[in-house]
RODO-2510 file (C-alpha; in nm, 4 decimals, decimal comma):
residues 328
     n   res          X          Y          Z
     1     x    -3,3580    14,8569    12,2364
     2     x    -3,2560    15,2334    12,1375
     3     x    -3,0455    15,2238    12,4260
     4     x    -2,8639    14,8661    12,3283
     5     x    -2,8246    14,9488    11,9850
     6     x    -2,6137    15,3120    12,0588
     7     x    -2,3915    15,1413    12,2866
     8     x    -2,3320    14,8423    12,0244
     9     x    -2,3090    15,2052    11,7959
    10     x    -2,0627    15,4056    12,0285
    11     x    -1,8804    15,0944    12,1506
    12     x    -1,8050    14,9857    11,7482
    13     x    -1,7100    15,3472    11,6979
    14     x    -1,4892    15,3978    11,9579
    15     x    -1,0937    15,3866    11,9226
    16     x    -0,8846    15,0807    12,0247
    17     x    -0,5883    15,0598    12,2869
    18     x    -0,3206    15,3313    12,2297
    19     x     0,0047    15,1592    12,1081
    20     x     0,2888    15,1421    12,3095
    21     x     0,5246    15,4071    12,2504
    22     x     0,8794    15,3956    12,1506
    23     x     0,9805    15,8033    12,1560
    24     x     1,3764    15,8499    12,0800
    25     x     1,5385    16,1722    12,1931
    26     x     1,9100    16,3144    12,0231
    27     x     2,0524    16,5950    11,9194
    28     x     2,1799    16,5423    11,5486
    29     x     2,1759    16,7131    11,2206
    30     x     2,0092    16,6455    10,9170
    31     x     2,3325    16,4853    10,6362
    32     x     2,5580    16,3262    10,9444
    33     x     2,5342    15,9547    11,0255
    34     x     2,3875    16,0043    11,3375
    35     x     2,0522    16,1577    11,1948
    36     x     2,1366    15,8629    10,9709
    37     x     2,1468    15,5406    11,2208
    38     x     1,8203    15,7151    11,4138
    39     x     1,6384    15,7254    11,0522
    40     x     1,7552    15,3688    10,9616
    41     x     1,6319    15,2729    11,3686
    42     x     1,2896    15,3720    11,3096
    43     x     1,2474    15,2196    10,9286
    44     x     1,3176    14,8919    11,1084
    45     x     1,1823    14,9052    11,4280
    46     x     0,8402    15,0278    11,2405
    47     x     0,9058    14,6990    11,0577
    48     x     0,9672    14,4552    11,3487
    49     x     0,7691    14,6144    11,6012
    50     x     0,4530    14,7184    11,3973
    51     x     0,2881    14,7251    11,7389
    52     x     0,4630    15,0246    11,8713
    53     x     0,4546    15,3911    11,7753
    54     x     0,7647    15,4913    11,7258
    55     x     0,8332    15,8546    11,7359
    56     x     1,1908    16,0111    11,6977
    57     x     1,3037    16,3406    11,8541
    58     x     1,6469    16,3642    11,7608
    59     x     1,6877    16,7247    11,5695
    60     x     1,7091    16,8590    11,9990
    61     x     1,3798    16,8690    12,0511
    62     x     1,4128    16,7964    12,4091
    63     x     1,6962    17,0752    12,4450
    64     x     1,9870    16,9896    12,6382
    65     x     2,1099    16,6621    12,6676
    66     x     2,0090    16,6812    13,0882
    67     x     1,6658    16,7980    12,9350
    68     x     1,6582    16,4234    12,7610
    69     x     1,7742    16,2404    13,0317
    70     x     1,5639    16,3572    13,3136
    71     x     1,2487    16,3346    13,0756
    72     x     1,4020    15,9237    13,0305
    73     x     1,4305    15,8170    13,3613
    74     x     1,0530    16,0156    13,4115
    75     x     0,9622    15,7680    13,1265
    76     x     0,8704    16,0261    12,9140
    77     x     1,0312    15,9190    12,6630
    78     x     1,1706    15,5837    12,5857
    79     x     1,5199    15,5769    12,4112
    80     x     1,8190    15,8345    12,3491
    81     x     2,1675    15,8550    12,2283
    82     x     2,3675    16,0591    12,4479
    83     x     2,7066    16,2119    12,4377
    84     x     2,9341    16,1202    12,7059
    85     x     2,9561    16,4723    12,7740
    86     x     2,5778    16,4841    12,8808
    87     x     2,5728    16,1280    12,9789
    88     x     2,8519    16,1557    13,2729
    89     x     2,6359    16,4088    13,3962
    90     x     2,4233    16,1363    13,5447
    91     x     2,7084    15,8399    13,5271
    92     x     3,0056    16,0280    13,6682
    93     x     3,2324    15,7846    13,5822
    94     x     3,2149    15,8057    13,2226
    95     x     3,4588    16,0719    13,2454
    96     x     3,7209    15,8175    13,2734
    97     x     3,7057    15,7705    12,9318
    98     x     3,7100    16,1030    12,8795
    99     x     4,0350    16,1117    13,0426
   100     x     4,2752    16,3126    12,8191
   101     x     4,4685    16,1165    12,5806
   102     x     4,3568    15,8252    12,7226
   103     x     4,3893    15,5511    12,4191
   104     x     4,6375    15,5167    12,1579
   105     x     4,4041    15,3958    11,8992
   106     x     4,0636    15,3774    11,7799
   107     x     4,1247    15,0079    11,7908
   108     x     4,2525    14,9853    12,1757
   109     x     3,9238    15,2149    12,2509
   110     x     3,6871    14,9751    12,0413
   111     x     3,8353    14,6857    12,2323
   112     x     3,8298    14,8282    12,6098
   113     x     3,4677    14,9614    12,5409
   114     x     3,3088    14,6611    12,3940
   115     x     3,4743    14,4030    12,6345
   116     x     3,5338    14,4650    12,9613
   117     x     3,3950    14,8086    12,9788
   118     x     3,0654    14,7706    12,8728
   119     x     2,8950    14,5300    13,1176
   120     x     3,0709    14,7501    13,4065
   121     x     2,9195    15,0519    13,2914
   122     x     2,5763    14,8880    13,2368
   123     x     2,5603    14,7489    13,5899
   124     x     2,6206    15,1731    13,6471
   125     x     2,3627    15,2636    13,4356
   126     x     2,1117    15,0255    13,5575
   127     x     2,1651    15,2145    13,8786
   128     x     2,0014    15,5062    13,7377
   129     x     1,7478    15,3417    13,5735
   130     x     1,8670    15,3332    13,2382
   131     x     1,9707    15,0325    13,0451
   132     x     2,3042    15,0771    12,8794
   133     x     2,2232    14,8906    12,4961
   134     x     2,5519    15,0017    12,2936
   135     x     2,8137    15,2596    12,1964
   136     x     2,7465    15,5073    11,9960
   137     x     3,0718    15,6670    11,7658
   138     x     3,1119    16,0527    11,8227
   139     x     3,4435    16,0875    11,7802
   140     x     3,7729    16,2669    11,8739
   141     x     3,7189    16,5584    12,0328
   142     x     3,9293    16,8958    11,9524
   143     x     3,9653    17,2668    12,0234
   144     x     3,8023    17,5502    11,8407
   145     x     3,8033    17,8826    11,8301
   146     x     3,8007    18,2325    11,7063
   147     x     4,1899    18,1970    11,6489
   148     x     4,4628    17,9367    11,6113
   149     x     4,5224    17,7389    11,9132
   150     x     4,8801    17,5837    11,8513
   151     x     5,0389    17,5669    12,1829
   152     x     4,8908    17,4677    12,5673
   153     x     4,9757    17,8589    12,6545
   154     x     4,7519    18,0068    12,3678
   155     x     4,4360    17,8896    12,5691
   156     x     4,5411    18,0482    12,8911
   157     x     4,2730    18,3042    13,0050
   158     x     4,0310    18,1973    12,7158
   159     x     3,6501    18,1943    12,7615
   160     x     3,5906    17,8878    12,5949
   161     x     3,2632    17,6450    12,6730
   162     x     3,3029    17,3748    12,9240
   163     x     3,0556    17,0932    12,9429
   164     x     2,9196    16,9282    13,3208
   165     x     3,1510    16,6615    13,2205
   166     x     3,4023    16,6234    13,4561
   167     x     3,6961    16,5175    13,2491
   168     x     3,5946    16,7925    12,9684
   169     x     3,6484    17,0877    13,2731
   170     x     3,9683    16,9463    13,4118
   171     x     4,1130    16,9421    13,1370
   172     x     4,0307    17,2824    13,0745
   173     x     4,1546    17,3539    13,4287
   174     x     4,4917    17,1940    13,3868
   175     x     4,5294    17,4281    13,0825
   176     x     4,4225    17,7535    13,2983
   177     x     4,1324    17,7881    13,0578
   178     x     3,8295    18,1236    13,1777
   179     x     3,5742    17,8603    13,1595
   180     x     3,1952    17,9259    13,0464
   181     x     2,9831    17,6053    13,1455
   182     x     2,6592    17,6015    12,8962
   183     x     2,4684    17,3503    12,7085
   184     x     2,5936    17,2268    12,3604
   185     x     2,2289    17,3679    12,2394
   186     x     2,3656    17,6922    12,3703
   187     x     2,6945    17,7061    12,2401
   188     x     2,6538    17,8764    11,8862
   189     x     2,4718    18,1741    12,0261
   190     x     2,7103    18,2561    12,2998
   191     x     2,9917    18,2559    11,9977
   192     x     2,7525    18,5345    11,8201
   193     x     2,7431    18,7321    12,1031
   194     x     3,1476    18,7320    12,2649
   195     x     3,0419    18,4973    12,5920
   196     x     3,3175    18,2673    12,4563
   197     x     3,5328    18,2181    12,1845
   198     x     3,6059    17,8777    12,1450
   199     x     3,5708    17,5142    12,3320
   200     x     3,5890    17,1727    12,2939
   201     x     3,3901    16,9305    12,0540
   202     x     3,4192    16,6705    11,7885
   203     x     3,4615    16,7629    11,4056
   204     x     3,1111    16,6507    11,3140
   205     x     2,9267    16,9021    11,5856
   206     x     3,1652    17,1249    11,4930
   207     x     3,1180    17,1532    11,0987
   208     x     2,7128    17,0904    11,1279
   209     x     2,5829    17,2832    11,4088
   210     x     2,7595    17,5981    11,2418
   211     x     2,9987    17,6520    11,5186
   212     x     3,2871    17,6713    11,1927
   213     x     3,1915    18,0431    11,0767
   214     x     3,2199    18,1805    11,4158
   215     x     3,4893    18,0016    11,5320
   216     x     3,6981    17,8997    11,2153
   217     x     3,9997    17,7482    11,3615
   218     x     4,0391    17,4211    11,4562
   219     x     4,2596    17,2481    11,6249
   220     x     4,3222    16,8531    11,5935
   221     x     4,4238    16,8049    11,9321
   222     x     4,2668    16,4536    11,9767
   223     x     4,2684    16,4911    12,3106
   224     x     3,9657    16,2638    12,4105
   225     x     3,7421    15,9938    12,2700
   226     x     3,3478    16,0642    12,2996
   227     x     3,2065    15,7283    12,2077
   228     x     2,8710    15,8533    12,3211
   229     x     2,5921    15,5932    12,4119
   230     x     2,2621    15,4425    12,3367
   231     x     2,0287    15,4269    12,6199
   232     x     1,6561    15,3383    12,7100
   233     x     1,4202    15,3335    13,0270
   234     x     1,5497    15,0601    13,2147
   235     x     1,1281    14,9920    13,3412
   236     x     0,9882    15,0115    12,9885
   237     x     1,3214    14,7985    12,8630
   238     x     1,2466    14,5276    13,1411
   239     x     0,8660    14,5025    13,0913
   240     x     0,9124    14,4339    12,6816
   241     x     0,9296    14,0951    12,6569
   242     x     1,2595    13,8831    12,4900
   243     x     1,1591    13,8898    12,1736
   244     x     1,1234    14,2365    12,1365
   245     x     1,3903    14,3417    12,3310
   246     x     1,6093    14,2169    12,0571
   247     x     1,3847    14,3029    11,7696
   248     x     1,4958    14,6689    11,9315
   249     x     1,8755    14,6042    11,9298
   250     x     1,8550    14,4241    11,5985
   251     x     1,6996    14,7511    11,4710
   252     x     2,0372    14,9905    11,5768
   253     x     2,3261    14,9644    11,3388
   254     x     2,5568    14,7172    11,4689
   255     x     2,8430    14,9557    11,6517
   256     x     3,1037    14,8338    11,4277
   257     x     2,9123    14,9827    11,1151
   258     x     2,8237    15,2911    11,2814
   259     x     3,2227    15,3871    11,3990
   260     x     3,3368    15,2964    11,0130
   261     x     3,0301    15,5032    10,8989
   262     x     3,1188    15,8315    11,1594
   263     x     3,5155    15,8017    11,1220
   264     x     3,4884    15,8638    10,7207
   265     x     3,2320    16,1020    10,7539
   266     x     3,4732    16,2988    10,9778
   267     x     3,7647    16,2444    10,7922
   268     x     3,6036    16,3754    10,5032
   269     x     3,5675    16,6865    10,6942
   270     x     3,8857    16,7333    10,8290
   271     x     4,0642    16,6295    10,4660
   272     x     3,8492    16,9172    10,3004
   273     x     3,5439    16,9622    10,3627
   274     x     3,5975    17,2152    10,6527
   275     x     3,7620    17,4247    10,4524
   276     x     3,5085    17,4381    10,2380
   277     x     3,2839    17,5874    10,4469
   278     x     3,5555    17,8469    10,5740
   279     x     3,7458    17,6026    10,8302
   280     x     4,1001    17,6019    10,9225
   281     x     4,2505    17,3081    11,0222
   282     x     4,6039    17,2533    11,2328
   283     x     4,7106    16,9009    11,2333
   284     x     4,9467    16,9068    11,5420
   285     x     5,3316    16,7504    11,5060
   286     x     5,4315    16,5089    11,7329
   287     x     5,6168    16,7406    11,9341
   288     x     5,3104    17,0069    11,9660
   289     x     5,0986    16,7210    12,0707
   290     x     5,3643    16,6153    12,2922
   291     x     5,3352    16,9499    12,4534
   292     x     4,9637    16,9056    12,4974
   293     x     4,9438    16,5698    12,6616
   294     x     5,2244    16,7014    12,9074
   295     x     4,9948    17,0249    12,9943
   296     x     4,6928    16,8191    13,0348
   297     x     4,9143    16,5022    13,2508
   298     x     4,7228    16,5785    13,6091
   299     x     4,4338    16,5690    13,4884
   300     x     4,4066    16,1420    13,5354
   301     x     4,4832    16,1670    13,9271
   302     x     4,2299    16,4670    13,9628
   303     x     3,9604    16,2547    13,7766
   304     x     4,0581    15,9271    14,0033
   305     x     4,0713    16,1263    14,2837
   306     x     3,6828    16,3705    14,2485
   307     x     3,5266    16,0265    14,1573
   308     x     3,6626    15,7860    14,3929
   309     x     3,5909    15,4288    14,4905
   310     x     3,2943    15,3773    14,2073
   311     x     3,5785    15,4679    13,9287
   312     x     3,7705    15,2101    14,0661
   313     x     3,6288    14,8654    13,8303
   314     x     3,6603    15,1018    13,5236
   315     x     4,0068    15,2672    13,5733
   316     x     4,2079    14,9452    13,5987
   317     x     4,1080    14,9058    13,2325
   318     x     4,1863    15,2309    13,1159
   319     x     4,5614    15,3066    13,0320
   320     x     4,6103    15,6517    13,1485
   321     x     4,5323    15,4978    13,5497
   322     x     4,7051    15,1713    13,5419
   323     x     4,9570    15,3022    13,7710
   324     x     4,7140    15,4873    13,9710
   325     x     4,4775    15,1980    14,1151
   326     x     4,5662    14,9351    14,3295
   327     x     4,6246    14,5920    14,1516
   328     x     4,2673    14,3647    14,1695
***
């Protein structure tokens, strides 16, 4: 009877089923919409999915962006947002879109991304075992450095940062750049100590991971989109059921809010708030930019060419290869 009533005891006493985890990895800073939209994500999905414990990483936690990925197709954790810089490290053919000066708009990028784009590069995705749920706005990306970068020939021989993205080091190779490859985490401290003195990036990252006071000079090349992406464990996407799988989409910002949320936050910077914390900005003339997009030209048939028959599907919706795929 003893005996009974301690188990009835320990039994009552003991915990219940661990909830099912929803852990989101990113690398963001606090004040920029994209600490913003993962803040707003878990508010809601707490909300709609009271079930789950929901857990966000996102001040780089995880390190670099590989770090995050390898740890999500482990199932460590179950949702990130990714750059397209880290993310074409596993999808290769993200780089298209990193193709330089590859859209003429925001608006012609919007439209190619979330039409016929986006189920191509989810089918690519899946492949890897993630599950491709939206695009997520980073931005233009630009050159910075320790001095002004005006003309192609002023970053000849510079160490500047290259990415493992593909289309982020040929462009630097069309422009004869000394290349440094290293992690976005490890960027700031290699511009303390001399390893480089400049790279590529978007304003945001630029401004709020405190690259500006080493590297002061910025130049608005525009010479690639970064639309970055939101991704989750393809096995723990597939075993939630329906329901919940769009209780979790319903809980991201919708990605039309998010790009109208990022593109005046950035603009902001770039209008004055850059200077403010000791930036200085060139805004190229049509003719310097001119000069650019000629210098960086090859770099299209190098991507089509390293990435080959995969690229394919993509690149016949991308401008800068129309003329170098065959016709479907």
């Amino acid at each position: 009877m003893l005996l009974g009533g301690a188990g009835f005891l320990l039994a009552a006493c003991a915990p219940g089923p661990a909830k099912p985890r929803l852990r989101v990895s990113a690398v963001t800073v606090p004040g920029t919409p994209w600490f913003a939209l993962w803040q707003r994500f878990a508010e809601r999905a707490r909300e709609a999915l009271p079930g789950f414990a929901v857990r966000l990483l996102i001040r780089g936690e995880l390190g670099a962006e590989e770090h995050a990925i390898a740890k999500l197709r482990r199932g460590r954790i179950e949702m990130a947002g990714l750059s397209l810089q880290g993310a074409a490290t596993l999808v290769p053919e993200l780089s298209l879109i990193l193709s330089p000066y590859q859209f003429s708009s925001p608006a012609e990028a919007d439209r190619l991304l979330d039409g016929p784009l986006l189920p191509l590069f989810a089918e690519r995705f899946r492949t890897k075992g993630l599950e491709l749920l939206q695009w997520a706005e980073v931005g233009l990306t630009h050159l910075y450095a320790r001095r002004p970068l005006r003309r192609p020939e002023d970053v000849r021989g510079l160490r500047m940062r290259a990415s493992n993205a593909l289309g982020a080091r040929l462009f630097g190779q069309a422009l004869a750049m000394n290349q440094v490859p290293i992690s976005f985490t490890e960027v700031l401290t290699a511009l303390q100590t001399g390893l480089i003195v400049g790279g590529q990036t978007g304003t945001g990252l630029y401004a709020l991971a405190g690259l500006v006071r080493h590297a002061p000079y910025l130049t608005l090349t525009a010479h690639a989109y970064d639309a970055g992406v939101v991704v989750a464990n393809a096995a723990w996407w597939q075993a939630l059921s329906a329901s919940e799988r769009d209780a979790v989409r319903a809980c991201l910002d919708p990605p039309a809010a998010h790009r109208a949320e990022v593109r005046a936050f950035v603009a902001e910077l770039e209008d004055g708030g850059l200077a403010r914390r000791g930036g200085v900005v060139h805004r190229l003339s049509e003719a310097e930019r001119d000069a650019w997009r000629e210098a960086s030209q090859p770099v299209a048939g190098w991507l089509l060419q390293a990435l080959g028959a995969p690229a394919v599907p993509m690149a016949r919706w991308l401008p800068a290869f129309a003329k170098l795929v065959p016709s479907s």
